[in-house]
C-alpha positions as CSV (number, residue, x, y, z in Angstrom):
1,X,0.0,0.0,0.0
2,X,1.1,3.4,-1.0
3,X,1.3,6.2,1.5
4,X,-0.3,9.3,0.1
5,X,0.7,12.6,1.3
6,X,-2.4,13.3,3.6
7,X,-2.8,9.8,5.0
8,X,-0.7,9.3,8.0
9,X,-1.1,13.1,8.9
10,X,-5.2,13.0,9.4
11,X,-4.5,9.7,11.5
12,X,-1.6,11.0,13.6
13,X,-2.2,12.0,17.8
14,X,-1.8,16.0,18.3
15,X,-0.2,14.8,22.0
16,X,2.4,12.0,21.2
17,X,2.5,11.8,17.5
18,X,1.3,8.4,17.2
19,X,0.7,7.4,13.3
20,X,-0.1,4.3,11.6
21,X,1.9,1.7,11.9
22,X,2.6,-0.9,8.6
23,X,3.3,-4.8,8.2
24,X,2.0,-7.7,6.0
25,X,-0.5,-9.4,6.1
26,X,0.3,-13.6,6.0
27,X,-2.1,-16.1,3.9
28,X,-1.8,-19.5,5.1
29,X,-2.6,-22.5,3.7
30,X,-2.9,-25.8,5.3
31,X,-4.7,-27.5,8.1
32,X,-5.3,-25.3,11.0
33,X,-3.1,-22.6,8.8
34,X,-0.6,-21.8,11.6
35,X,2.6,-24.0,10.7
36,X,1.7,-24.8,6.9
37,X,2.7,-23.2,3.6
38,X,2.3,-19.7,3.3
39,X,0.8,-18.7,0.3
40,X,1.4,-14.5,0.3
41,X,1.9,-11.9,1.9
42,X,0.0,-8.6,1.1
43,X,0.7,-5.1,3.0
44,X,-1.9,-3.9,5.8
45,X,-2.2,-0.5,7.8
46,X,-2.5,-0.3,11.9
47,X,-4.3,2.5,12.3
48,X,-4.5,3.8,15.7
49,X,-7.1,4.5,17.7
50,X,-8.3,8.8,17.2
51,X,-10.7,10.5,18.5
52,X,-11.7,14.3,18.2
53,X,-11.5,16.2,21.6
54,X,-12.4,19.3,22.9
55,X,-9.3,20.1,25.5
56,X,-7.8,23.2,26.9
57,X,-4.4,23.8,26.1
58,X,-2.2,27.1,27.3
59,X,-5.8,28.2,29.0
60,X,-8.0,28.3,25.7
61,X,-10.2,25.1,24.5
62,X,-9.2,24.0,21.4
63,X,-10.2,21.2,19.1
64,X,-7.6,18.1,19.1
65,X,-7.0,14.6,17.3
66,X,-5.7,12.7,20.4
67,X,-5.3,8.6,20.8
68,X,-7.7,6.8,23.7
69,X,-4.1,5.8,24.8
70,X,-3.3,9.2,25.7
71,X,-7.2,10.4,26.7
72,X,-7.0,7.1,29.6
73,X,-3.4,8.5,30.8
74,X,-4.6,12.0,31.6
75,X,-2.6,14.0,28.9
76,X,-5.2,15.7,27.8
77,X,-7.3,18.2,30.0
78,X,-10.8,17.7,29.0
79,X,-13.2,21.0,28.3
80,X,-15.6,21.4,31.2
81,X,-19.1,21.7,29.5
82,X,-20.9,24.6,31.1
């Protein structure tokens, strides 16, 4: 798989820069398909996991793209919905 110029930067964590991650995908062949032949291998995409947030950074809320990883460690502080 090609990587297009705007494709890792729309999935990519305003906090810790996380970004897809890339590897192959195996096709098996065989009986249970763990230890027999493998037949190809193909490229895949690990995207990770980003969600839009409303935070406050340097005292004003702004709009983020930040990773659950980062959201359940406390890096971001969440806007407080009035």
């Amino acid at each position: 798989m090609r990587r297009r110029p705007g494709d890792a930067v729309s999935s990519r964590c305003d906090v810790c820069g996380k970004q897809p991650g890339f590897g192959k995908r195996v096709a098996r062949a065989g009986l249970r398909a763990q230890v027999r032949h493998v037949k190809g291998r193909s490229t895949r995409r690990f995207n990770p996991n980003i969600q839009p947030v409303r935070a406050v950074k340097d005292g004003t809320p702004v709009r983020m793209k930040v990773c659950t990883s980062c959201i359940k460690k406390g890096k971001v502080e969440r806007r407080v919905s009035v």
